[in-house]
N, C-alpha and C positions, 0 to 999 in steps of 0.2 A: 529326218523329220524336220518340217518346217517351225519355224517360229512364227506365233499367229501375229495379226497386222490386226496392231492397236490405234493405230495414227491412218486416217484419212490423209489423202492427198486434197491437193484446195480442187483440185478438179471433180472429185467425188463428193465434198462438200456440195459444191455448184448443183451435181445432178442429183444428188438430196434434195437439195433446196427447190430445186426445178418441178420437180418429180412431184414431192409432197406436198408443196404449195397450188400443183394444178389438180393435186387431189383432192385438198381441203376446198379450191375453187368448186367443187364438182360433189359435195357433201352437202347433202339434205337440212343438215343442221347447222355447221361450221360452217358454210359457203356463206349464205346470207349475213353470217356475223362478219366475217372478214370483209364481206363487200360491203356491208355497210363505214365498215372506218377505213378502210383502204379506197376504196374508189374503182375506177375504171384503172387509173393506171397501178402495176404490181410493180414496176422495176424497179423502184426507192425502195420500195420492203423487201422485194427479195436482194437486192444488195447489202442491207441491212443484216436481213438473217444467216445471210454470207458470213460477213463478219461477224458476225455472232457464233456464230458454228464456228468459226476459223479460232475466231479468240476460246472459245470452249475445249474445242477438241486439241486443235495445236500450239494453245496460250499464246496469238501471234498479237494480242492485245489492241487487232483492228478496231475491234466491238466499242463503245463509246458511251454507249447510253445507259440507261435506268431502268430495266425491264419491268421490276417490279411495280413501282410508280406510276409508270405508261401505262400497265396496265390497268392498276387501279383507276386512273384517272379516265380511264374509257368507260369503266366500267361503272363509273359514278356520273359521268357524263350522261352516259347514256341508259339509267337506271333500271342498271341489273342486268346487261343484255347479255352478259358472259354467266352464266350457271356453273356448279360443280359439275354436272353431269359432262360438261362441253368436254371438261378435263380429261374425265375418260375416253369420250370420244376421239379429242386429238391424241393422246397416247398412243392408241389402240393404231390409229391411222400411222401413224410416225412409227411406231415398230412394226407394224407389217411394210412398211416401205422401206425400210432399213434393214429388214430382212430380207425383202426381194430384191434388196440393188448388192447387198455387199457380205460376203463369206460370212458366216456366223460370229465370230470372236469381233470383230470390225463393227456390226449390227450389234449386238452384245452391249461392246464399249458408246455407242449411242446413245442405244433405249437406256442405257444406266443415266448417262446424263440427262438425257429427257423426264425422267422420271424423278429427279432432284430437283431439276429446273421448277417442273409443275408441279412440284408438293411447297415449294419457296414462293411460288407465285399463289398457290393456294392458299397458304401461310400468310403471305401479302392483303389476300382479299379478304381471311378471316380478322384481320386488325383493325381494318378498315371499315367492317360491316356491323350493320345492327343488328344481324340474327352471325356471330361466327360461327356457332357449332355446324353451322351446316355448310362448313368449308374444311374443317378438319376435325380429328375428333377431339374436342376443347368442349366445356361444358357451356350454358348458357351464358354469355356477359362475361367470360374469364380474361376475357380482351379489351376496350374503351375505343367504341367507336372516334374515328378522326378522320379526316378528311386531309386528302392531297392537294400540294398546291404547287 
């Protein structure tokens, strides 16, 4: 019996990154949000999300940045253009592509992350908002709206 593979190689990472990021390019909904803060050029961000996946999955501690703040701050930038709904959608995306590139326990260990990732980054957007409950289930105002800086 095999023991299953929990650790990504960086080279798997890579085609993660490659794979789901020409996906969300190609997404009726995500596509336009990403292109609007991204740009023509992807290869800053998907080197980014490299290291990010790399620091996540194999703790290599490349990743550097503030995900949640970045976010926010796009998101207040650019008023409201990221929804809760977006969340499911990229999930939804990112584990069927995690599912089709890599053995199940591998895909698995993933979408477990992905799905912490964007309940933290949900979390993030409900603190920050003037209506939170409709970021997580938190009651009306149980939050104080703030602003990032």
């Amino acid at each position: 019996m095999s023991t299953p593979v929990l650790f990504p190689t960086e080279s798997q990472i890579e085609d993660l990154v490659a794979t789901f990021y020409a996906r969300i390019r190609k997404h009726p909904s995500l596509g336009p949000i990403f292109a609007r803060v991204i740009g023509d050029d992807w290869t800053p961000h998907l080197k980014v999300m490299c290291d990010f996946w790399s620091s996540v999955m194999l703790t290599t501690g490349r990743y550097k940045g503030r995900p949640i703040p970045a976010h926010v701050r796009i998101n207040q930038q650019r008023q409201g253009l990221i929804a809760p709904e977006h969340f499911t959608e990229w999930l939804s995306l990112f584990e069927a592509t995690a599912k089709e590139l890599f053995a199940p326990d591998l895909a698995a260990s993933f979408v477990e992350k992905a799905r912490r990732i964007a309940e933290s980054l949900k979390l993030g957007f409900a603190f920050h908002s003037a209506t939170p409950e409709i970021w997580a289930d938190l009651p009306p105002r149980a939050i104080p709206q703030t602003s990032v800086r």
